[in-house]
C-alpha positions as CSV (number, residue, x, y, z in Angstrom):
1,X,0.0,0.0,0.0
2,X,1.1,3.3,-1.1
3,X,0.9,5.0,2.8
4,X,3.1,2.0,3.9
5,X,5.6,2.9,1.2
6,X,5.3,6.6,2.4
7,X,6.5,5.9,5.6
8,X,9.3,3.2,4.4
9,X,10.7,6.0,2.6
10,X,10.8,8.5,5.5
11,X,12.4,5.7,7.8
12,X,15.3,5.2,4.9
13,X,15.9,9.0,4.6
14,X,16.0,8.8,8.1
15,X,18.3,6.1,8.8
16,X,20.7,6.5,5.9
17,X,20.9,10.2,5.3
18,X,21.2,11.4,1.8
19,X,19.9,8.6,-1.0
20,X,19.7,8.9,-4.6
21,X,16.4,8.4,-6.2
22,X,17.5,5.2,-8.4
23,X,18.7,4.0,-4.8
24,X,15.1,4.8,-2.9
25,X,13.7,2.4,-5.8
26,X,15.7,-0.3,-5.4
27,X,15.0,-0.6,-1.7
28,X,11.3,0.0,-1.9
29,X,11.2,-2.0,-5.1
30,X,9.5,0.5,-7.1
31,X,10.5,2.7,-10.1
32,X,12.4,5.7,-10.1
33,X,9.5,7.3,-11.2
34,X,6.7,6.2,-8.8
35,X,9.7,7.3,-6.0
36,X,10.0,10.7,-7.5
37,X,5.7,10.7,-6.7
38,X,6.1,9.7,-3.5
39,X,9.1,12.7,-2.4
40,X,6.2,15.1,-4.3
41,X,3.4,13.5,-2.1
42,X,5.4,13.6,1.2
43,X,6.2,17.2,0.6
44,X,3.0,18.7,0.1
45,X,2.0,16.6,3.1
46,X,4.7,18.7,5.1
47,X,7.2,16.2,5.4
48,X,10.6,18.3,5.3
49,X,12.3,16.5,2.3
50,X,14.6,18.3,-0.2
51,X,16.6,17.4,-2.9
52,X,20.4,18.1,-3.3
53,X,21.7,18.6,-7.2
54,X,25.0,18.3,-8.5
55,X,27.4,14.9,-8.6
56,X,26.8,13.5,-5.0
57,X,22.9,14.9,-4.9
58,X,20.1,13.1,-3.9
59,X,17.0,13.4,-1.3
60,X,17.0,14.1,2.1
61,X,14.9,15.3,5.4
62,X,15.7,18.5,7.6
63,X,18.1,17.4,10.3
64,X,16.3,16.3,13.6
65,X,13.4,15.7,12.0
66,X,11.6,12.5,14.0
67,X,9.2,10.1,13.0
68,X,6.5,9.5,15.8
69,X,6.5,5.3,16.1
70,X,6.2,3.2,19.6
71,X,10.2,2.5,20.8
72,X,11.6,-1.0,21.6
73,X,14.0,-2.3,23.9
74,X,17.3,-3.4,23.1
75,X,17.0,-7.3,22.7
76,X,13.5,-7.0,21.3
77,X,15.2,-5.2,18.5
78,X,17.8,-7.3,18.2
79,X,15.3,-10.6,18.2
80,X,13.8,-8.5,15.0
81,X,16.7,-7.4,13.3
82,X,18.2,-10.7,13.3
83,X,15.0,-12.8,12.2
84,X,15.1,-14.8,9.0
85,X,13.8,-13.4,5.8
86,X,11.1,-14.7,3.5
87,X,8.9,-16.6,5.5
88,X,5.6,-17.5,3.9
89,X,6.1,-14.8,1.5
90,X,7.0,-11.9,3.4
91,X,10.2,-10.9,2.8
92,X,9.5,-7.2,1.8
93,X,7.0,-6.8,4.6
94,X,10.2,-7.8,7.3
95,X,12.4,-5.3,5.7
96,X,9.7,-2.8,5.6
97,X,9.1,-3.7,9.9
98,X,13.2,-3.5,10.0
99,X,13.8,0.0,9.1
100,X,10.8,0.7,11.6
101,X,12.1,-1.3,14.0
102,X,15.8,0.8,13.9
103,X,13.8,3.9,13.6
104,X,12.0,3.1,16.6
105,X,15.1,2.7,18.6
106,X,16.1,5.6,21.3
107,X,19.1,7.5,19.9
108,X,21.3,5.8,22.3
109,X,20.5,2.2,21.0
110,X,20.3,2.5,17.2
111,X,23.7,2.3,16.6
112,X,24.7,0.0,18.9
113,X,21.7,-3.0,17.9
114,X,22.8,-2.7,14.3
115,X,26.3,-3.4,14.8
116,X,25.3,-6.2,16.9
117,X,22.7,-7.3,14.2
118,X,26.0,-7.4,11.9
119,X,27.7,-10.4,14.3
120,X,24.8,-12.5,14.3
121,X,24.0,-14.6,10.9
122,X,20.7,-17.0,10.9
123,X,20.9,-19.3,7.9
124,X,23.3,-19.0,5.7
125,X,23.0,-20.2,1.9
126,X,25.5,-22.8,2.6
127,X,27.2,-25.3,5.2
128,X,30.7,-25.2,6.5
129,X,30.9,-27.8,3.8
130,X,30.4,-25.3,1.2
131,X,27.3,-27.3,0.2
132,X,24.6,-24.7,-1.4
133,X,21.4,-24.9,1.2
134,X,18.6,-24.9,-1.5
135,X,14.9,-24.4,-0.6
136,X,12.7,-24.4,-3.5
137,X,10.2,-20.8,-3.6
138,X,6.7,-20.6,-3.7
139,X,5.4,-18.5,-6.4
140,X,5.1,-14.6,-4.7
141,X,1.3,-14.9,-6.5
142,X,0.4,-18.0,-4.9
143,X,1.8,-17.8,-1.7
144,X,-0.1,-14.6,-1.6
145,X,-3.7,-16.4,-2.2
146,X,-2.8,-19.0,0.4
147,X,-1.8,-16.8,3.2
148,X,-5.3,-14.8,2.1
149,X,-7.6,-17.8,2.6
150,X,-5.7,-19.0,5.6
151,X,-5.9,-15.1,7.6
152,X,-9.8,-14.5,6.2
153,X,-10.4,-18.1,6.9
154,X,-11.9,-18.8,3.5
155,X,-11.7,-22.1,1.1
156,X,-8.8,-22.4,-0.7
157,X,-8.6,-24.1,-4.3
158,X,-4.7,-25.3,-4.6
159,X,-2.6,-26.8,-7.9
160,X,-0.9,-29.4,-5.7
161,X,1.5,-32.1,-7.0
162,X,2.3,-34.7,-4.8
163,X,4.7,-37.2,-4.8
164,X,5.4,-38.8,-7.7
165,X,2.0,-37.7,-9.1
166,X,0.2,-35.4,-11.7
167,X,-0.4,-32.1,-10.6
168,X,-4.2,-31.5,-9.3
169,X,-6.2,-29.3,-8.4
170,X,-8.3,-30.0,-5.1
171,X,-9.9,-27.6,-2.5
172,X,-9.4,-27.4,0.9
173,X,-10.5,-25.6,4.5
174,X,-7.3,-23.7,5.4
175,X,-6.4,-24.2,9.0
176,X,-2.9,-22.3,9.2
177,X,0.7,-22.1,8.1
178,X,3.7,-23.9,9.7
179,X,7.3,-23.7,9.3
180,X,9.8,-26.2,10.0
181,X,13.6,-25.9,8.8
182,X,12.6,-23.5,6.0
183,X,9.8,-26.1,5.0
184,X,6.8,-24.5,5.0
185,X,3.7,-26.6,5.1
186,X,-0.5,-25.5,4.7
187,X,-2.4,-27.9,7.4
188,X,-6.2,-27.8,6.4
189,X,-9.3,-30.6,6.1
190,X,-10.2,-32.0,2.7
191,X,-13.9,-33.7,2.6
192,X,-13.4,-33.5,6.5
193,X,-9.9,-35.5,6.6
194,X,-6.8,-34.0,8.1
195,X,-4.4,-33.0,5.3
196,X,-0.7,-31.2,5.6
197,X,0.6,-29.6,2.4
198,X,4.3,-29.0,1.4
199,X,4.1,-25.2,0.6
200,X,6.9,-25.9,-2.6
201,X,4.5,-28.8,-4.4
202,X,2.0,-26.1,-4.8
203,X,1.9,-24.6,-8.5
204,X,-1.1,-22.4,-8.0
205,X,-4.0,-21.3,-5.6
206,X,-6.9,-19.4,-5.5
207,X,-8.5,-17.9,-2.8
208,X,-12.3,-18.9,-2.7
209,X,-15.7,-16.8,-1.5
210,X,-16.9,-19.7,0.2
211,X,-16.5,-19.9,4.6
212,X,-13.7,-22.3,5.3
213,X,-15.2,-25.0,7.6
214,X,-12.7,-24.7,11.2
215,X,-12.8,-23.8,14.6
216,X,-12.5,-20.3,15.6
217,X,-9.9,-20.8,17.9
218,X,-7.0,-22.8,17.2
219,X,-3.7,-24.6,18.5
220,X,-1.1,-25.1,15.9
221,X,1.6,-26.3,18.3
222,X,-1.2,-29.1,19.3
223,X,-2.1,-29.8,16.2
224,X,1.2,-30.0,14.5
225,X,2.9,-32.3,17.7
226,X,-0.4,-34.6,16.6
227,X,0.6,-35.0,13.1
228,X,4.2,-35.5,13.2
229,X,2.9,-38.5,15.7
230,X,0.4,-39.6,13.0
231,X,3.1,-39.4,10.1
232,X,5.3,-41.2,11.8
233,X,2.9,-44.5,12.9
234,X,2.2,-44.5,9.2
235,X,4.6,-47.3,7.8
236,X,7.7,-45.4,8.9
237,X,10.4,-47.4,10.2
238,X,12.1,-46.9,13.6
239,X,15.9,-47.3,13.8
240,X,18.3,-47.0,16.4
241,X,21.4,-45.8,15.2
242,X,25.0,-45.5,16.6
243,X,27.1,-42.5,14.4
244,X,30.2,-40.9,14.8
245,X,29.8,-37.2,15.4
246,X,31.5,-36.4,12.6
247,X,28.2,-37.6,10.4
248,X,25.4,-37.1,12.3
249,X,24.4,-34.5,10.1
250,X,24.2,-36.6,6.8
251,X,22.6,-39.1,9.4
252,X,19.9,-36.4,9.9
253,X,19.4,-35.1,6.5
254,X,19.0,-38.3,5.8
255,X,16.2,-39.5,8.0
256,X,12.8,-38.5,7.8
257,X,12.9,-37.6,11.5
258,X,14.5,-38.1,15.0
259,X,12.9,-39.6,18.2
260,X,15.6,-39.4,20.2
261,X,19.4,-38.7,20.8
262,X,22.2,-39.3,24.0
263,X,26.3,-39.9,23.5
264,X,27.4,-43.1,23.9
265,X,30.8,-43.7,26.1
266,X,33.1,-44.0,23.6
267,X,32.3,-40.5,21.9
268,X,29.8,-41.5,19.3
269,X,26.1,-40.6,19.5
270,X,23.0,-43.2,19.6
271,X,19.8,-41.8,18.0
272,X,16.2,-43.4,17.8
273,X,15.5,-42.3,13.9
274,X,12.7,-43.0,11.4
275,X,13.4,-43.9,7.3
276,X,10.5,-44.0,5.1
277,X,11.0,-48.2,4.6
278,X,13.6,-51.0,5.7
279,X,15.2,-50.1,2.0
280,X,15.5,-46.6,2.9
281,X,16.7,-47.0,6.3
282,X,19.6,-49.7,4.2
283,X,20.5,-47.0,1.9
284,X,21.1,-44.3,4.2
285,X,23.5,-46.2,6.6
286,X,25.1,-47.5,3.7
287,X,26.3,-44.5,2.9
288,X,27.8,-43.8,6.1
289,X,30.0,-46.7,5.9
290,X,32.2,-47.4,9.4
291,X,30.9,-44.0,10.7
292,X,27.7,-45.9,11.9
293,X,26.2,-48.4,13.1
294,X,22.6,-49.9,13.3
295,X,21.7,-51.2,16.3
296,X,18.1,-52.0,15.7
297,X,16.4,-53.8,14.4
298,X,18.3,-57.1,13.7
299,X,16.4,-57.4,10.2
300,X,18.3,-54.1,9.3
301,X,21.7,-55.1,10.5
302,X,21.1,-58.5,8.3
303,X,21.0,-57.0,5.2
304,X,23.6,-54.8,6.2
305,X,25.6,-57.4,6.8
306,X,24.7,-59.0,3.5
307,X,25.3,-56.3,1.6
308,X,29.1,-55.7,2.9
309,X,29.3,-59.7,2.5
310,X,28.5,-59.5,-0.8
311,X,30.7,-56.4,-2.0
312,X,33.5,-58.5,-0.2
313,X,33.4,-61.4,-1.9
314,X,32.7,-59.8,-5.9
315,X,36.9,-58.1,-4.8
316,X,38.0,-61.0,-2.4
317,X,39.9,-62.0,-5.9
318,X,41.4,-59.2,-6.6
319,X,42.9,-58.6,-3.3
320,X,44.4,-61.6,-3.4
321,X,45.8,-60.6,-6.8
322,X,47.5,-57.5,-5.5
323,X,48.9,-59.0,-2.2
């Protein structure tokens, strides 16, 4: 909304000082020309901005002038300032509520909670590994209908391709939005049946007219606990796992989820996971080699077992060879 963009531009003159118009749009993500509106607007509101020509020119405000927003403590700003970007598709509203949230600092603090903001990084795009972290977007368009239904608490008609299926369209009653590990999922009812969608297999929505069927009141954290339970009863397998430190990570990526986790004596760590199937939970530890270990169950470390047995004996010739 344009008055939202008003003050976003107000809080940047602030903040930064002196900024070029091409500059303004590129924060605000706007043209140059709707910026040079928005100075016009401002200034016939009585907002002191003026412009500076020549080489190093730009826009500006009148020194001391203040905006009039509610202030915030130190480590409440901090919390903000430091808070991932781009959850369920609002990225530019968070960097919209940052420049606020400095503004809204006393004069005393501002300073000092950005340069702390600077030491403190919250998901990186890659590991120490140098491995890229890749989440897969949700269109800006139909992240935009699906947070609509799920806030007006309206029927939602989503382009949903599952696993290893067609895309299809199907509609649901929206019941909220949850993130987990940059995963974000829809839970709503279908035909009255509990369903959790994967935000990045949707390829379209529309927001419906229609009353969504749900409660009016609503516990995510309930709800959520009671289908991570449910998904994991369903046909999962349980394994408990011994792994070196050193690969507990690729243990965890690995695994569709983990029960539970305590260090053994001798330095490695024993974990209560669950794999999709017995082949799965084989495949994974396979390629951990001697930096695991599966402890449970027995049927697991069998075909284990016959696996390395079997990869032994197709080169027990050809070590003989050599030696």
């Amino acid at each position: 909304m344009r008055a939202d963009r008003l003050v976003s531009l107000v809080l940047l003159l602030r903040q930064r000082g002196r900024m070029t118009a091409d500059v303004l749009a590129r924060d605000l993500e706007v043209s140059t020309r709707t910026v040079l509106r928005d100075i016009e607007a401002l200034s016939a509101a009585g907002v002191p901005v003026y412009a500076e020509r020549g080489r190093h020119g730009g826009f500006a405000l009148l020194p001391g002038f203040r905006t009039e927003l509610t202030g915030l403590n130190h480590d409440e700003a901090l919390a903000l300032l430091t808070a991932g970007s781009g959850v369920f598709g609002l990225g530019s509203a968070l960097a919209s509520a940052m420049r606020k949230v400095v503004d809204a600092l006393p004069e005393s603090h501002r300073t000092t909670a950005s340069e702390a903001a600077q030491r403190i990084l919250v998901d990186p795009e890659t590991d120490l590994l140098s491995r890229r972290l890749v989440t897969k977007e949700v269109p800006d368009t139909t992240m935009l209908e699906v947070r609509r239904a799920v806030l007006a608490g309206r029927k939602l008609r989503i382009l949903y391709a599952a696993t290893d299926r067609e895309p299809q369209w199907r509609t649901v009653d929206p019941i909220g939005l949850v993130t987990v590990r940059d995963r974000g999922y829809l839970l709503a009812r279908r035909s009255g049946e509990d369903r959790t969608y994967r935000l990045s297999r949707m390829q379209g929505a529309e927001e419906l007219p229609e009353p969504a069927e749900r409660p009016n009141q609503v516990d995510l954290d309930r709800i959520w606990r009671d289908r991570s339970a449910q998904f994991l009863s369903d046909g999962h397998l349980t394994v408990l796992v011994r792994v070196n430190p050193s690969r507990r990570e690729d243990l965890l990526n690995a695994a569709v989820a983990v029960r539970a986790e305590a260090p053994d004596p001798d330095g490695w760590l024993r974990l209560e996971v669950t794999f999709q199937d017995s082949w799965h939970a084989e495949w994974a530890l396979w390629q951990l080699g001697l930096n695991a270990e599966a402890v449970a169950p027995q049927s697991l470390r069998a075909a284990l077992h016959n696996r390395a047995a079997g990869l032994a004996a197709r080169y027990e010739s050809t070590v003989g060879d050599i030696t």
